[in-house]
C-alpha positions as CSV (number, residue, x, y, z in Angstrom):
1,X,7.2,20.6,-1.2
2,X,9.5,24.0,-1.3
3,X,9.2,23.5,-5.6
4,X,6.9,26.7,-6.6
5,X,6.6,24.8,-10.1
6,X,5.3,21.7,-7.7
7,X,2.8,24.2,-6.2
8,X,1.4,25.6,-9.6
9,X,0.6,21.7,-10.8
10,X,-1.4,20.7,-6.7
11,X,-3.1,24.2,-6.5
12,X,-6.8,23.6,-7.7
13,X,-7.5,27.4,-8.0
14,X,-5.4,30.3,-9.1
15,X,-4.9,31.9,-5.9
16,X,-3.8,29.0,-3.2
17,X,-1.5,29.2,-1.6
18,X,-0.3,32.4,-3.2
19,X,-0.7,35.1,-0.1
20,X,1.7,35.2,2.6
21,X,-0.2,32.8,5.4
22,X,0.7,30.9,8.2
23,X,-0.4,28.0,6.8
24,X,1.4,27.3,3.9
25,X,1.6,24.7,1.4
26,X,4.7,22.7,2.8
27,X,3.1,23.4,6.0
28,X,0.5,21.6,4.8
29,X,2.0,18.8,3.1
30,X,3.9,18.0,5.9
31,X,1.1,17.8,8.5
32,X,-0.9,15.4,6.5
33,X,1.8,13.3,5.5
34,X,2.9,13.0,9.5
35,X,0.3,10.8,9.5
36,X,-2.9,12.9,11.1
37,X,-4.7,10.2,13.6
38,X,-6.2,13.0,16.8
39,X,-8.1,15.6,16.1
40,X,-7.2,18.5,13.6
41,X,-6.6,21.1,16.1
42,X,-4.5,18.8,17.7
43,X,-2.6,18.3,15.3
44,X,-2.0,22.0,14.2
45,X,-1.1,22.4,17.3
46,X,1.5,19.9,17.9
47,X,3.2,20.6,14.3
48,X,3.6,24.5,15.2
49,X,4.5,23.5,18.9
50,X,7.5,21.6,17.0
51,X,8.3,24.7,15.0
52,X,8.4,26.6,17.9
53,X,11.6,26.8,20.1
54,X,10.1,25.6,23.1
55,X,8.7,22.4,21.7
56,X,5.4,22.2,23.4
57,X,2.0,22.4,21.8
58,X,1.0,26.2,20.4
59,X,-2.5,27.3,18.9
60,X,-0.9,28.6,15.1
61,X,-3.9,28.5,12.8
62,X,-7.7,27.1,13.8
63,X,-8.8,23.6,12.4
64,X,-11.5,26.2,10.2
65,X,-8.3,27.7,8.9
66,X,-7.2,24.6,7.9
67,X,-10.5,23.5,6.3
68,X,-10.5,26.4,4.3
69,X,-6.7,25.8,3.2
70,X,-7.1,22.5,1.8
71,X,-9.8,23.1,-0.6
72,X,-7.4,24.3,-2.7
73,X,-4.8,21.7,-2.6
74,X,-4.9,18.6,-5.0
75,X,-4.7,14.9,-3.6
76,X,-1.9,15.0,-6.5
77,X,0.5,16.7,-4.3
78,X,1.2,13.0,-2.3
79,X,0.6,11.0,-5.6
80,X,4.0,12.7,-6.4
81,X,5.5,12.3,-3.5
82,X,4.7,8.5,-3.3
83,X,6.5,8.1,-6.9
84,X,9.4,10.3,-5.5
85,X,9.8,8.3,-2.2
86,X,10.0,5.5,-4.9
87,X,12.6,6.8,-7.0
88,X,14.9,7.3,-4.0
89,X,14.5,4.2,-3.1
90,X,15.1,2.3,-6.2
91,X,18.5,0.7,-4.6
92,X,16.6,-0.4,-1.8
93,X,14.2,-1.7,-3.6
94,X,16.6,-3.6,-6.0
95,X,18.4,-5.9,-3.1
96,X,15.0,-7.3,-2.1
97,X,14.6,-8.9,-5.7
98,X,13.1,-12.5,-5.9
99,X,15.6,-14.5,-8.5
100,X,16.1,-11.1,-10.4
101,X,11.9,-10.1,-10.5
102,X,10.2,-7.4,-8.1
103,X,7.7,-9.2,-6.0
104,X,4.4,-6.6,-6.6
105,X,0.9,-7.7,-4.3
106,X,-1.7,-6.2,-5.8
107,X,-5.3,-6.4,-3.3
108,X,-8.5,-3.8,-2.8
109,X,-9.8,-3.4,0.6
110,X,-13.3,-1.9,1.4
111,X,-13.3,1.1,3.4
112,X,-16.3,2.8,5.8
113,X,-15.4,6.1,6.3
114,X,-17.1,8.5,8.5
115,X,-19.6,10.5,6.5
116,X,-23.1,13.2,7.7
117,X,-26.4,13.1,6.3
118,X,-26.3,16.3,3.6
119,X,-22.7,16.1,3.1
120,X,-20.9,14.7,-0.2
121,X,-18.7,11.9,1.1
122,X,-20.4,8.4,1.1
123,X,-19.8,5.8,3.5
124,X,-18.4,3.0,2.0
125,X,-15.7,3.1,-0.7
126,X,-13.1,0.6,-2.2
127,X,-8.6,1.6,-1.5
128,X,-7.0,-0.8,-4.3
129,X,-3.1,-1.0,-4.3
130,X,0.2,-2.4,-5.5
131,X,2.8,-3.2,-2.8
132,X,5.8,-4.0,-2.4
133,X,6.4,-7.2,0.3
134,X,10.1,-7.1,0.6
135,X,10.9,-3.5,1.4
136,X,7.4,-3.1,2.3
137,X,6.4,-0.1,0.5
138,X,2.8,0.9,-1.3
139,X,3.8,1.4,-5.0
140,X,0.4,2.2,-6.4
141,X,-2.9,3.3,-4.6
142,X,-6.0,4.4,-5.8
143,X,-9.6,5.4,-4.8
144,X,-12.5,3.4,-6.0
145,X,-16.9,3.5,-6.1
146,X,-17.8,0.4,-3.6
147,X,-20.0,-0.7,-6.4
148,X,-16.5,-1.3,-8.5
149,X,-14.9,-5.1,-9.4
150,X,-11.6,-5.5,-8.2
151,X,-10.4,-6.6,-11.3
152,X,-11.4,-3.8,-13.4
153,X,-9.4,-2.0,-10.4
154,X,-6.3,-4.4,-11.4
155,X,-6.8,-3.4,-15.4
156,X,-6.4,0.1,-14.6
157,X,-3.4,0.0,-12.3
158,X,-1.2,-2.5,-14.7
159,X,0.8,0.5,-16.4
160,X,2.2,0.8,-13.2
161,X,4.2,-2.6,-13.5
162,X,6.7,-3.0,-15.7
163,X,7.1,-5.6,-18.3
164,X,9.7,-8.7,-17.9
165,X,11.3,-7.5,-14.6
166,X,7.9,-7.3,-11.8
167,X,6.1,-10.0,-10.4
168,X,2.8,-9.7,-10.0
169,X,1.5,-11.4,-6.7
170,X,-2.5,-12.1,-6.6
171,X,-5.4,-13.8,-4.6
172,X,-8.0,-16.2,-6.2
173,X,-10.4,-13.2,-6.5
174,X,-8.9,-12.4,-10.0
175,X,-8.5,-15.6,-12.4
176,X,-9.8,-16.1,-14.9
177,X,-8.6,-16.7,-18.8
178,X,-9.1,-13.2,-19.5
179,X,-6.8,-11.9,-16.8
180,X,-4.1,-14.5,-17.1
181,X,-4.4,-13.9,-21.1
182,X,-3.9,-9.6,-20.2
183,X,-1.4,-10.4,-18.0
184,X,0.7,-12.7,-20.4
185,X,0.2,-10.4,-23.7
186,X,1.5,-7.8,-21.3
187,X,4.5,-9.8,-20.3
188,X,3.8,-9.0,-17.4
189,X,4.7,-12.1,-14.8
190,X,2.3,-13.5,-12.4
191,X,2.0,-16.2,-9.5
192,X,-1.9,-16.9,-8.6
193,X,-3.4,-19.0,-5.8
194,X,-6.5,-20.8,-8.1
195,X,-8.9,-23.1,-6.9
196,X,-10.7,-26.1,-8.9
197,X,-13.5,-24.5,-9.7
198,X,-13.5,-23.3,-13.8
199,X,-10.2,-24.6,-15.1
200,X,-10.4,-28.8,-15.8
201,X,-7.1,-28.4,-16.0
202,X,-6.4,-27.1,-12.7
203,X,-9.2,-30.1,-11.1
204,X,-7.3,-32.7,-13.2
205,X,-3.7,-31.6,-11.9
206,X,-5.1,-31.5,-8.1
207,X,-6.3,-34.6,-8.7
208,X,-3.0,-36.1,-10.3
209,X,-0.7,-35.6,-7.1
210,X,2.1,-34.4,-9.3
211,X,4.6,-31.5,-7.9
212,X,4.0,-29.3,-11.2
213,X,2.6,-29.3,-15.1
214,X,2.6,-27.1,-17.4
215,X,-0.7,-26.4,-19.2
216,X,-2.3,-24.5,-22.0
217,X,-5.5,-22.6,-21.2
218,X,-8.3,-21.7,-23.6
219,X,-8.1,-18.6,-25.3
220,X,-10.6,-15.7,-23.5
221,X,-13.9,-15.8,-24.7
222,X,-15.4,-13.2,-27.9
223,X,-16.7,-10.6,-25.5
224,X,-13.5,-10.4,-23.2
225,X,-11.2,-10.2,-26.1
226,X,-12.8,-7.1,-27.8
227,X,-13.7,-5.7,-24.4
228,X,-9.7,-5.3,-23.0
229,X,-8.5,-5.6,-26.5
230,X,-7.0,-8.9,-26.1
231,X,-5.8,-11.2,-29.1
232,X,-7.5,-15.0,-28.7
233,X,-4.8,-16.6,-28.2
234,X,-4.0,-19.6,-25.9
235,X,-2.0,-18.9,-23.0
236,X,0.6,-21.6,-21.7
237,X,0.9,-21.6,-18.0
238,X,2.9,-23.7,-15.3
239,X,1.1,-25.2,-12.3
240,X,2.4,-25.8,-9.1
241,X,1.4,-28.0,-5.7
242,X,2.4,-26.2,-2.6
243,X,1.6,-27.8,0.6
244,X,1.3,-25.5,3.8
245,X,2.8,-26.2,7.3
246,X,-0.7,-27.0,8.4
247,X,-0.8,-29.7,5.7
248,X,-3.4,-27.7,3.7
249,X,-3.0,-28.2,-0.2
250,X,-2.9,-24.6,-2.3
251,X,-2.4,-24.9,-6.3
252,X,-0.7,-21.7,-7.9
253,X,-0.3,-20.8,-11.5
254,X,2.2,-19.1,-12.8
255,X,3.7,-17.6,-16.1
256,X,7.3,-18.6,-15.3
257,X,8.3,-21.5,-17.0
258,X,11.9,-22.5,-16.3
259,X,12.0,-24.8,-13.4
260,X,15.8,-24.7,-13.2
261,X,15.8,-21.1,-12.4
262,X,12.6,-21.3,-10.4
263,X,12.4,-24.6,-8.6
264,X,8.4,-25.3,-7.8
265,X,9.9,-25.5,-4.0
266,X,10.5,-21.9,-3.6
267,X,6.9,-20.5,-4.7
268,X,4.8,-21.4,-1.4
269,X,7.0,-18.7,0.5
270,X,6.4,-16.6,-2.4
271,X,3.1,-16.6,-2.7
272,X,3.2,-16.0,1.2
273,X,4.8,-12.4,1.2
274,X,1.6,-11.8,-0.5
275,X,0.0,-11.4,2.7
276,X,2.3,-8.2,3.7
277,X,-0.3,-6.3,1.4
278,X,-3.1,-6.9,4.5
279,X,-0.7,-6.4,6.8
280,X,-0.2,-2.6,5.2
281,X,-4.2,-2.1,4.7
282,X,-4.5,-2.7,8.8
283,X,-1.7,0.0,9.0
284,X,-3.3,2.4,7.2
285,X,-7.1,1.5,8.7
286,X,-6.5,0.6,12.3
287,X,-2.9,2.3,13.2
288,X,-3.4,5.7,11.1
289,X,-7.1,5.7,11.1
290,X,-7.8,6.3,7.6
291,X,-11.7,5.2,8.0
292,X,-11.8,8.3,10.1
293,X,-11.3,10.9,7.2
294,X,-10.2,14.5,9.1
295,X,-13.1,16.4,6.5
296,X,-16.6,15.7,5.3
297,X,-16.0,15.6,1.4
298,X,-14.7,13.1,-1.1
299,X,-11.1,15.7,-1.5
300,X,-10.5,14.8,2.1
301,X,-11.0,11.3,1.6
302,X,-8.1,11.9,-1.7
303,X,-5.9,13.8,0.5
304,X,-6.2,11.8,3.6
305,X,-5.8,8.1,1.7
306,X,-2.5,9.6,-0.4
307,X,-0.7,11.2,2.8
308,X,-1.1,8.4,5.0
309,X,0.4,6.0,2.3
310,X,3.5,8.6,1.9
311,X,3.7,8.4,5.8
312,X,3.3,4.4,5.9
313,X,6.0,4.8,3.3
314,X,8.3,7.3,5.2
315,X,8.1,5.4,8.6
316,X,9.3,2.4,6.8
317,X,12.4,3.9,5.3
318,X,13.3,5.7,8.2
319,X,13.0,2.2,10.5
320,X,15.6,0.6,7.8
321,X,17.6,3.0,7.3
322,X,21.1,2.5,8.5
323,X,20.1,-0.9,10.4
324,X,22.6,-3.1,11.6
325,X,19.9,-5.7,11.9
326,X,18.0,-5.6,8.4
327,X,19.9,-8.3,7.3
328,X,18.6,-10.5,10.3
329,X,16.3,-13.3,9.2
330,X,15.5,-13.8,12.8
331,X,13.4,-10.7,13.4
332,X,11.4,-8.2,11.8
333,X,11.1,-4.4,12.2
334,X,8.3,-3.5,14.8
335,X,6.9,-0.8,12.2
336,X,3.9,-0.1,15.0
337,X,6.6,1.0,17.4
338,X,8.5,3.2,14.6
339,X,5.2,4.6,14.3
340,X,4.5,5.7,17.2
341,X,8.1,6.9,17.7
342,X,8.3,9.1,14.6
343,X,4.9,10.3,14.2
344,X,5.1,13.6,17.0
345,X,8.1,14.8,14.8
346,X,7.5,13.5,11.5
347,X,6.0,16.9,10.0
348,X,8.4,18.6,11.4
349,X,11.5,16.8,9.7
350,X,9.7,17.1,6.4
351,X,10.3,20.9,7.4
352,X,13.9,20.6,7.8
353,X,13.7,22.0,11.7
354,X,17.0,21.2,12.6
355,X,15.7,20.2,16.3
356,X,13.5,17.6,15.0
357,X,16.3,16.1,12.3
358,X,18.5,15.8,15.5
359,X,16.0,14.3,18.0
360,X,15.1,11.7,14.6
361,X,18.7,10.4,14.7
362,X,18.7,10.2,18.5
363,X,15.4,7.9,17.8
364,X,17.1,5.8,15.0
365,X,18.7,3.0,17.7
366,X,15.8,2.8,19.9
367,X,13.5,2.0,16.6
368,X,16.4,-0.4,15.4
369,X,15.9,-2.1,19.1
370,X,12.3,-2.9,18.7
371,X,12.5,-5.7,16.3
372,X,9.6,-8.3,16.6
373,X,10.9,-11.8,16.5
374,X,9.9,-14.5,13.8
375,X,9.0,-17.9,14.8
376,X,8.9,-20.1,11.9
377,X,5.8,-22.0,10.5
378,X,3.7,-20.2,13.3
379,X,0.6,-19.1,11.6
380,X,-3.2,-17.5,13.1
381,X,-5.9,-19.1,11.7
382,X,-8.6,-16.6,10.6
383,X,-11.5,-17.1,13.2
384,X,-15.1,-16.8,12.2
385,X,-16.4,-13.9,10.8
386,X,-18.1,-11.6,13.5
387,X,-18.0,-8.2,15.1
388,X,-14.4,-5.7,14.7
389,X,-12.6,-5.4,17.8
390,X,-11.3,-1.9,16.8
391,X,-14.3,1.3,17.5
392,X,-16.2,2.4,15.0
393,X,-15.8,4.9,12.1
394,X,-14.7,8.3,13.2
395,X,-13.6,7.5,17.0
396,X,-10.1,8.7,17.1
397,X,-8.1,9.2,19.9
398,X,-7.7,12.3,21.7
């Protein structure tokens, strides 16, 4: 954030951020990516309250001010620093591999933001993303129309992956020869849920009762192939029967082939850390309100979507950093509680104010306490669809 050559690449016009203002860019940076969920003023006024030396809230700069301020500032700005967060930490990353692959769920999610009649931003819009279940970071994310497919979302975001060493995690919403045909000319590997419906294969092996087969799907159809530039080629996949603790029958596909090194036993609790991927989206939607955009133009929606996912990101690393009971299989971090915890000073760290860096390591055990505690095959049925419990669009709390 203190780089000037990072400022001349996130400034949208010439003279951002160049005069000497109270609210500068870092200033900036760090407030959104605190994780803004109260009202703008409020939040000003809490960050330069923790700049201050008395630490109580102080009226710095108006919300108008800030308003005014962002305009110039590209959504690239926490793009970077998502990628950065990332690179640092790679070593983290690396000790929660699955049999030597990186577990990666991808999943879109439909978001209604708040929006006024005459203003720019429309309501409803779609947040697609890759994620990480075992350190429980958001590698990828990306705005999209609500009119868009999900898997055209998927197409677009598969440079992220990288070949031979990531393991792509996805939901029935995107089979289908053409994508397992992408996906295997990309070498990138996969594990699917599919159902019996388009595939006789996939009928004739849930029919079969056998624990796996491996199978050879038709090559993707004329139109597909010249469409995603794909060669027509038949793809060989392996199939696999996992049966849930509730005794429900799922059939996955996958493009790992060995069974040696990946016994068909361990893929039903891999295809279940898919499901950390929703738990992230209700982070971001019901814990960090991100439905309630803090402006009334698609930018805001930009900046707002890529700092909360930097802040989902840094409250993570911050709750497992240093704790002595990561390695726990017993419990899981209370990432809510972290929230909450680290959110008041959270801007201000990313400011280096020595106060706040010594109150965050006074925090550190408290979080590392509030560990949630896992109680094997219990599960939640999803109920019937009907009316959210959360409020509605902008309500945020005060």
């Amino acid at each position: 954030m203190f780089d000037p050559a990072l400022a001349e690449r996130v400034r949208l016009s010439p003279t951002a951020f160049t005069r000497n203002r109270t609210l500068t860019l870092p200033r900036m940076a760090a407030l959104m990516m605190s994780g803004m969920c109260a009202s703008v003023q409020a939040e000003l006024d809490g960050l330069f309250g923790e700049l201050g030396e008395r630490g109580v809230r102080t009226r710095g700069v108006s919300a108008q001010a800030f308003s005014k301020a962002r305009r110039g500032l590209s959504a690239e700005l926490f793009e970077r620093a998502r990628a950065r967060l990332i690179e640092l930490a790679q070593p983290h990353i690396d000790s929660m591999r699955w049999n030597g692959l990186r577990p990666v769920a991808a999943d879109g999610t439909r978001l209604r933001v708040a929006t006024r009649q005459g203003h720019a931003l429309r309501a409803d819009h779609y947040a697609f993303a890759l994620f990480l279940p075992g350190p429980e970071l958001t590698l990828h994310a990306a705005l999209h129309p609500a009119d868009g497919a999900e898997r055209q979302m998927l197409f677009e975001a598969l440079d992220v992956l990288q070949p031979h060493t990531d393991l792509l995690l996805l939901d029935r919403g995107y089979i289908g020869n053409m994508m397992v045909a992408a996906l295997a000319q990309r070498e990138i590997h996969f594990c699917l849920r599919v159902d019996t419906r388009g595939w006789k294969c996939v009928s004739a092996f849930a029919r079969s009762g056998q624990a796996e087969q491996v199978v050879t799907l038709g090559a993707p159809n004329e139109e597909d192939a010249r469409d995603y530039e794909l060669a027509r080629t038949p793809t060989t996949v392996r199939l696999i029967r996992d049966v849930t603790p509730s005794g429900r029958v799922r059939v996955l596909m996958t493009s790992l082939l060995e069974r040696e090194r990946y016994p068909a036993s361990a893929f039903g609790a891999l295809y279940h850390q898919r499901w950390r991927i929703e738990e992230a989206f209700k982070r971001l939607k019901h814990r960090l309100r991100l439905e309630a955009v803090t402006g009334l133009d698609y930018l805001a929606l930009q900046q707002d979507f890529g700092a909360k996912t930097v802040a989902d990101n840094l409250c993570t690393l911050l709750n497992d950093l240093d704790d002595p009971a990561k390695d726990d299989h017993t419990s899981h971090p209370n990432r809510l509680y972290a929230l909450g915890a680290l959110k008041p000073i959270l801007g201000a760290c990313l400011l280096r104010i020595e106060r706040c860096l010594n109150r965050l390591a006074d925090l550190m055990p408290a979080i590392h306490g509030a560990r949630c505690r896992i109680q094997p095959s219990r599960s939640y049925p999803r109920p019937p669809r009907k009316a959210k419990p959360h409020l509605h669009l902008a309500y945020k709390v005060a």
